[in-house]
C-alpha positions in Angstrom: 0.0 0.0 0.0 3.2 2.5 1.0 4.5 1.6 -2.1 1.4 2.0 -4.6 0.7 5.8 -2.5 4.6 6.8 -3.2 4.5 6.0 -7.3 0.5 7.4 -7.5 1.9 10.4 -5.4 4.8 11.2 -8.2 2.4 11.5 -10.8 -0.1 14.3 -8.6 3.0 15.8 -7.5 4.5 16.5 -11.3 0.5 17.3 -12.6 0.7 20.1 -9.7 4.0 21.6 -10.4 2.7 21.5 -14.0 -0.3 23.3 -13.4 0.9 26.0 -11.3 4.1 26.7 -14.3 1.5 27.0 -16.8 -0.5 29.4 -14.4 2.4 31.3 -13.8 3.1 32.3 -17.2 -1.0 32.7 -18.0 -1.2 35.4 -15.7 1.2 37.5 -16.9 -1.1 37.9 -20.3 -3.8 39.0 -18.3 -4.9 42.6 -17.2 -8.3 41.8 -16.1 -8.0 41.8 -11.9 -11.0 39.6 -11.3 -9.0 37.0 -13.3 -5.7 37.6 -11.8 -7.8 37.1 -8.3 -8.6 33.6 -9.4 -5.2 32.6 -10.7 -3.4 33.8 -8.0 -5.9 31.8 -5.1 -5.6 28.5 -7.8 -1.5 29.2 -7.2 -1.6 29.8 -3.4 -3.9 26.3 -2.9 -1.1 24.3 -5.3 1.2 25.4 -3.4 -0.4 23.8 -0.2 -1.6 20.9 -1.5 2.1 19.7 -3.2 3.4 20.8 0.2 1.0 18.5 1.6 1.3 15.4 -0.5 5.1 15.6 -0.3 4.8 15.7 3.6 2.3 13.1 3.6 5.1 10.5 1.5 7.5 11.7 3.8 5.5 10.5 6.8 4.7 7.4 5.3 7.7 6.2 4.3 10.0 7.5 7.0 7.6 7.0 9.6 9.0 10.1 12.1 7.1 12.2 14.3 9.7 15.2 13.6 8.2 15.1 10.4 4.8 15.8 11.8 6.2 18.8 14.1 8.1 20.3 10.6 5.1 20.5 8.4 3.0 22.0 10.9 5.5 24.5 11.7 5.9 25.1 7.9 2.1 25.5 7.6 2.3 28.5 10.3 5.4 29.7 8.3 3.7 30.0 4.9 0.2 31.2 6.8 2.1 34.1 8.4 4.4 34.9 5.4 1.1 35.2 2.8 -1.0 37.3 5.6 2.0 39.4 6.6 3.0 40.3 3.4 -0.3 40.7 1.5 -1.5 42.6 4.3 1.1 45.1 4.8 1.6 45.6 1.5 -1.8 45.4 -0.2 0.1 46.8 -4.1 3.0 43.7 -3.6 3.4 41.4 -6.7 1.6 38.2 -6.1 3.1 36.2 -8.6 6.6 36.9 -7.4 5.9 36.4 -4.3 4.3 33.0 -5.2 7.4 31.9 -7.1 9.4 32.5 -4.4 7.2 30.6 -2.1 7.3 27.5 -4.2 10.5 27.6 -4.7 11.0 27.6 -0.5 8.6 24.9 0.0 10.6 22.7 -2.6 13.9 23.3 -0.7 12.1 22.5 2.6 10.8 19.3 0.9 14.2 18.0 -0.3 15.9 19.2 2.5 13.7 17.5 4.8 14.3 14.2 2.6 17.7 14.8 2.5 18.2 15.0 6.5 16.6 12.5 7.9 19.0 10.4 9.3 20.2 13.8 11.2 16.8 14.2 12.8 16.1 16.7 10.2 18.5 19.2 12.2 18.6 20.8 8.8 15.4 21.0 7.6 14.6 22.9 10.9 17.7 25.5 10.7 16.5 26.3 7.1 12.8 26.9 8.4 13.8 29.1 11.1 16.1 30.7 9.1 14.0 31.4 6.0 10.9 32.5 8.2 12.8 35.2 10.3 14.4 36.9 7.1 11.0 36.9 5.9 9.4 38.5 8.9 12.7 41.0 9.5 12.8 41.8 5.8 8.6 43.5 5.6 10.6 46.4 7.1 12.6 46.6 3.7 9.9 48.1 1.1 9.3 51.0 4.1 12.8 51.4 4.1 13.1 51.5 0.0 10.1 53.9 0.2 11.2 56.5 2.6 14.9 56.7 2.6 15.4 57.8 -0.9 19.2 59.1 0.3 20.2 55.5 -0.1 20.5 56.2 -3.8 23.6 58.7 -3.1 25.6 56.0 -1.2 27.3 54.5 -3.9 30.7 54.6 -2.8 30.6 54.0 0.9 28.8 50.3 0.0 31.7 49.8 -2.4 34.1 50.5 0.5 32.3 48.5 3.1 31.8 45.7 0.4 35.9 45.5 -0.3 36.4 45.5 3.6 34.4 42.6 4.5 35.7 40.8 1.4 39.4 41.4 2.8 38.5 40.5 5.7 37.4 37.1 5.1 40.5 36.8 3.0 43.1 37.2 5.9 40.8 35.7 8.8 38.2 33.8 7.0 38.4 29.6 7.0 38.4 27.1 4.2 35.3 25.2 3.4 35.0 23.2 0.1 38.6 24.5 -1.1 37.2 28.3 -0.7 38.2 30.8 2.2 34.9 32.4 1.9 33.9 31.2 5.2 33.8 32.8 8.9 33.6 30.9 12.0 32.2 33.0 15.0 31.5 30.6 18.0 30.5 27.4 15.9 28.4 29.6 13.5 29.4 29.3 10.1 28.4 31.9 7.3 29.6 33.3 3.9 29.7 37.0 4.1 30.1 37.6 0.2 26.3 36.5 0.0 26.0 39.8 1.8 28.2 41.5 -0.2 26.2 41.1 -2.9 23.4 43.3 -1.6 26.2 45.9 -1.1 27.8 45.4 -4.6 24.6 45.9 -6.5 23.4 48.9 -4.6 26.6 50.7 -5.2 26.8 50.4 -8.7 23.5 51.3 -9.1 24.0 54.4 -7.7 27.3 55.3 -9.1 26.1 53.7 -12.7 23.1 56.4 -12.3 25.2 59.7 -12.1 27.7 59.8 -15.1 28.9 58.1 -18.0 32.0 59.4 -19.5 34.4 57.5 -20.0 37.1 58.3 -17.6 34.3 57.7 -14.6 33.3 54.6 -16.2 37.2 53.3 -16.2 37.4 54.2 -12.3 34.1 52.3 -11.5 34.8 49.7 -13.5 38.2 49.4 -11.1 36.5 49.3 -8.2 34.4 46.2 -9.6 37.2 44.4 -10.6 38.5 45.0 -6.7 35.7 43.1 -5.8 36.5 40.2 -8.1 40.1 39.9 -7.9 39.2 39.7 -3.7 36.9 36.8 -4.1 39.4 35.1 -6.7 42.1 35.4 -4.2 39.4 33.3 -2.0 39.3 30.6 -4.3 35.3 31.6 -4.8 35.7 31.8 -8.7 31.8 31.2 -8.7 31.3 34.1 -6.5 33.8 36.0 -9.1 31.9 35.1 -11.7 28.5 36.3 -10.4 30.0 39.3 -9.4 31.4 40.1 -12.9 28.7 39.4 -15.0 26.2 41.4 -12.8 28.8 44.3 -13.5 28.9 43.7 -17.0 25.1 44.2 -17.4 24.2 46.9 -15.4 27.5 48.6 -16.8 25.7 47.6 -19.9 22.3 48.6 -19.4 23.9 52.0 -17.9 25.6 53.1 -20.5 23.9 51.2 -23.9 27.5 50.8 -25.3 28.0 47.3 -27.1 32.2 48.6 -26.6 31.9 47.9 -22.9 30.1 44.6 -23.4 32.6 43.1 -26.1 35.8 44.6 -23.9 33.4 42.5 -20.5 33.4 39.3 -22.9 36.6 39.2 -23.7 37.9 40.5 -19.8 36.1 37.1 -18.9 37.6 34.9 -20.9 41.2 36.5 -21.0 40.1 35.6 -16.6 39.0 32.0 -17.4 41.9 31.0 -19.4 44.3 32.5 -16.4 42.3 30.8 -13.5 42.9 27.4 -14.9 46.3 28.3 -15.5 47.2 29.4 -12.0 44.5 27.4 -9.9 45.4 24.0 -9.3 41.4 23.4 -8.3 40.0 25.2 -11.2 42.1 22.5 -13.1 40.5 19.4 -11.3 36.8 20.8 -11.3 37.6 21.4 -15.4 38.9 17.6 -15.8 36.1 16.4 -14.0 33.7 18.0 -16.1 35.2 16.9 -19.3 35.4 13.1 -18.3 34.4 12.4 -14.7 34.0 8.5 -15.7 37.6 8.2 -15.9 37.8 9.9 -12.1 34.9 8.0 -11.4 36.6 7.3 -8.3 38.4 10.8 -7.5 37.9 14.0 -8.9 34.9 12.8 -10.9 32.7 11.0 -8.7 31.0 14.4 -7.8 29.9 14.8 -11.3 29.3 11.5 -12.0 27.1 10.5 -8.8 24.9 14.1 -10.5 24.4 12.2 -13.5 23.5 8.7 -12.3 21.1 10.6 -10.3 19.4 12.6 -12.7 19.4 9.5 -15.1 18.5 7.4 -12.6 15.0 9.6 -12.2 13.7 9.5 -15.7 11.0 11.6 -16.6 8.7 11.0 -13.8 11.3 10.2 -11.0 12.3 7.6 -8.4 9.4 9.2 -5.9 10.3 10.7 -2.4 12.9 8.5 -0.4 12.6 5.7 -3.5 15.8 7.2 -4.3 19.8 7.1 -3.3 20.0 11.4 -3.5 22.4 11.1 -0.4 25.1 9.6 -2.2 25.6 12.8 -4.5 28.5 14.8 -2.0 27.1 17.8 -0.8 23.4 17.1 -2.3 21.4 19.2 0.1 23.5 22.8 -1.4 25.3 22.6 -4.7 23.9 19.3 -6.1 19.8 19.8 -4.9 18.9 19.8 -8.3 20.2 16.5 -9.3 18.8 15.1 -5.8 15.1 16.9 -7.4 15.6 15.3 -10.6 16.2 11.8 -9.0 13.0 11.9 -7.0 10.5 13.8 -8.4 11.9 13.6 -12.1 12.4 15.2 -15.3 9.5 16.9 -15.7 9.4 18.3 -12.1 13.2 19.4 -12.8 12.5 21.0 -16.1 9.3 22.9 -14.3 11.4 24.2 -11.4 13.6 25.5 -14.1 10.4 27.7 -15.8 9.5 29.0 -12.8 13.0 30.0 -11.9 12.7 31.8 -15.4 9.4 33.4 -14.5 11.6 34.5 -11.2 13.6 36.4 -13.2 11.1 38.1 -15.9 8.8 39.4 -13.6 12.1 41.2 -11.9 13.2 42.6 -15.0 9.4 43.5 -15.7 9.7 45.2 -12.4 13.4 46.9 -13.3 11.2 48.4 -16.2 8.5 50.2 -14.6 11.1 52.8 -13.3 12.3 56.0 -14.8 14.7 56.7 -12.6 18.0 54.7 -13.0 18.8 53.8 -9.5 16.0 52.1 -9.2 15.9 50.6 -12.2 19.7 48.9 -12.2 19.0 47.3 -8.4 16.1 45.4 -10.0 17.7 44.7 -12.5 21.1 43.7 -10.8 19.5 41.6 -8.3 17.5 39.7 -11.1 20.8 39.2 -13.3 22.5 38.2 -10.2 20.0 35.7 -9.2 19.8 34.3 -12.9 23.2 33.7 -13.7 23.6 31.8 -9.8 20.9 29.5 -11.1 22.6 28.7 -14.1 25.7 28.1 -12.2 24.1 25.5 -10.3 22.1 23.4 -12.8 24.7 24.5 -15.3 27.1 22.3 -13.0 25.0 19.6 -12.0 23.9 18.3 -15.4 27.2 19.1 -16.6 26.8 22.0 -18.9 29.9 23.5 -17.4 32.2 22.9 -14.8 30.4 22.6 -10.9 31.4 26.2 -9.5 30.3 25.4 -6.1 27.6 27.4 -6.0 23.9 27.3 -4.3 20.1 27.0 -6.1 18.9 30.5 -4.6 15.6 29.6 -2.3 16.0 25.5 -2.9 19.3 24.9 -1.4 20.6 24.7 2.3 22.3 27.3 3.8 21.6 30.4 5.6 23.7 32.9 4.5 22.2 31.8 1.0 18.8 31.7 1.8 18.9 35.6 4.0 20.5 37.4 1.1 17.6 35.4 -1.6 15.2 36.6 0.9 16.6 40.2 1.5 17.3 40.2 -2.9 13.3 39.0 -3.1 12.6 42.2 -0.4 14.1 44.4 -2.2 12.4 43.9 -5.5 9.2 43.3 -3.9 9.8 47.0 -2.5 10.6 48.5 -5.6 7.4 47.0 -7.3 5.3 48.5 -4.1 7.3 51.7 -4.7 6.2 51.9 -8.7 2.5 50.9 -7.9 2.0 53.8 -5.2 3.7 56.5 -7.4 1.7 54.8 -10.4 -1.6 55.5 -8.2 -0.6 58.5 -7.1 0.1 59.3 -10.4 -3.6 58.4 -11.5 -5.1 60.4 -8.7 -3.1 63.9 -9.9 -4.3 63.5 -13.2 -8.1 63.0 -12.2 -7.9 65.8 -9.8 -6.2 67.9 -12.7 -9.5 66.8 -15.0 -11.6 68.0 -12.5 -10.1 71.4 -12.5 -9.9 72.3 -15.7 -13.1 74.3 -16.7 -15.6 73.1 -19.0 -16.4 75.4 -22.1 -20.1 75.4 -22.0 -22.2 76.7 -25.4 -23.5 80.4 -25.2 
């Protein structure tokens, strides 16, 4: 009976995430608000009952009361985070807002899953973790809204961004052959994911005031301070990130195709020299190009992603019908593959939509805004966010070397998850910040109407 509920359950499971990808994209046609109203509900109930049924083969199959104790827990959690947020902020954007949501409840799924035989001490971190960001971060649209001297800051978050960098160069501790890591009293975090905030904010206000060139070339310098830090860190994905959301916003800025081809070619000229000089860059690139070989050493990373994701088919293994745990590292860098294993190809290739959808409506947001600050953090943050996702699937199916880095919202780890959250707070901000000024707006111009004299016939 266990076993007939767990491959019935894969099937629902894939028809929900289906559903609620094609509803995601249909809503973004429509203008009409009592139609938006419906799609938005038919999201929000998916979204419980896949949590739900993925709890429910959990319990079944692991048989643990701390599963019982999690779920309800995450109930309260998504309960408080949808009334919270859609009450303070009546103008938010639902359908980002939903995204990121499902994109939570996925990582507490597999998480879960993937921590059981650690009493789920995970799962639990990455609940607690996830729901205080959210309930710290409904202060961030306020702040957004009435602090507009943020936009003049530019420099002194480039400064404070370098010195944190430095500082976890000199003091920081190696963790998966990166010193991107500080240890303060057994608490481990990664303060670049916080730099990031910092990195985007500043050059979007220093992108916003000039463009000549001789400004440009010192700006552009204080990027590539950034990125030479990290690569002295080993965190070449973190480099990466950081460089490309330069390149676009620099980009974007300026509208000069010369800055993009001279970014291109800076990035290569960068690759070709990091596997030169970087004995791990060299292993992670021989791995990629034949882990079977180095099945058993360098490889086996790579290799375990692709049994896994083979393994799962279209329609998957089902939850805890699979071996996710023998991917290293599977609950962070490798989630996706663990995903793919379980709940299959077409759940994976879903996740990957919605991800997508992630990222339009952000740049949809970046649009709404005349004024450039505004404009390049939206659009930073969303170019940030969609280059770290292709990172990390980009790496686990073997597209491209494995970089190391984390599937914002789905993986474990808290200094990933706070700055996804903050990122997500801050766009969510901006888009409440265009809808008031776009009412406002509305309400001038009617009051305008109504004070302009009407020329009646003698």
């Amino acid at each position: 009976m266990v076993n007939l509920l767990s491959e019935m359950s894969k099937y629902v499971i894939i028809i929900l995430v289906a559903i609620y990808t094609y509803l995601s994209y249909r809503v973004l046609g429509i203008l009409d608000k009592a139609r938006q109203g419906g799609i938005y509900t038919n999201m929000k109930l998916l979204i419980f009952v896949f949590h739900f049924i993925s709890y429910a083969i959990l319990f079944i199959n692991l048989k643990s009361n701390w599963l019982i104790i999690l779920y309800v827990m995450e109930i309260v959690s998504l309960f408080i985070i949808f009334g919270f947020y859609q009450w303070v902020y009546v103008n938010l954007s639902k359908p980002f807002l939903y995204n990121m949501v499902f994109l939570l409840v996925t990582g507490y799924i597999m998480i879960a899953r993937l921590s059981a035989k650690t009493y789920y001490d995970k799962a639990f971190k990455q609940l607690i973790i996830a729901t205080a960001a959210l309930l710290l971060c409904l202060v961030v649209p306020i702040i957004i809204e009435k602090l507009e001297y943020l936009r003049h800051l530019g420099w002194i978050y480039g400064i404070l961004g370098i010195l944190i960098l430095l500082g976890v160069l000199f003091w920081g501790v190696e963790n998966y052959g990166a010193t991107n890591w500080v240890n303060i009293k057994g608490v481990t975090f990664q303060p670049s994911e916080f730099v990031k905030i910092l990195f985007v904010f500043c050059f979007a206000s220093l992108l916003s005031r000039r463009k000549d060139f001789k400004y440009i070339v010192i700006v552009s310098a204080l990027a590539a301070v950034h990125v030479v830090i990290l690569v002295a860190e080993k965190d070449l994905g973190g480099a990466f990130i950081f460089f490309i959301t330069y390149l676009m916003m620099l980009y974007t800025a300026t509208a000069k195709t010369l800055y993009l081809a001279a970014g291109v070619a800076a990035s290569v000229m960068a690759s070709v020299l990091a596997y030169r000089f970087f004995s791990h860059v060299r292993v992670r690139v021989k791995a990629w190009k034949d882990p079977w070989t180095l099945i058993d050493k360098e490889g086996y990373q790579v290799a375990q992603s692709l049994f896994a994701i083979g393994t799962g088919g279209w329609f998957g293994m089902g939850l805890t019908k699979g071996l996710p745990t023998s991917i290293p590292v599977a609950d962070s860098d490798f989630i996706f593959s663990a995903i793919a294993e379980e709940l299959g190809g077409f759940f994976a290739i879903c996740l990957v939509l919605i991800c997508l959808n992630y990222f339009v409506l952000t740049i949809n947001i970046a649009m709404r805004f005349e004024k450039e600050f505004y404009k390049l953090i939206a659009l930073g943050f969303g170019v940030m966010y969609a280059f770290q996702v292709f990172l990390s699937l980009g790496g686990a199916i073997k597209l491209i070397p494995s970089t190391g880095v984390t599937l914002p919202f789905v993986s474990y780890g808290g200094s990933s998850v706070l700055c996804s959250i903050i990122m997500f707070s801050v766009i969510q901000g901006l888009y409440v910040l265009s809808q008031d000024r776009n009412e406002d707006g509305k309400r001038r111009k009617k009051q305008k109407e109504k004070e302009i004299p009407v020329d009646s016939e003698a």
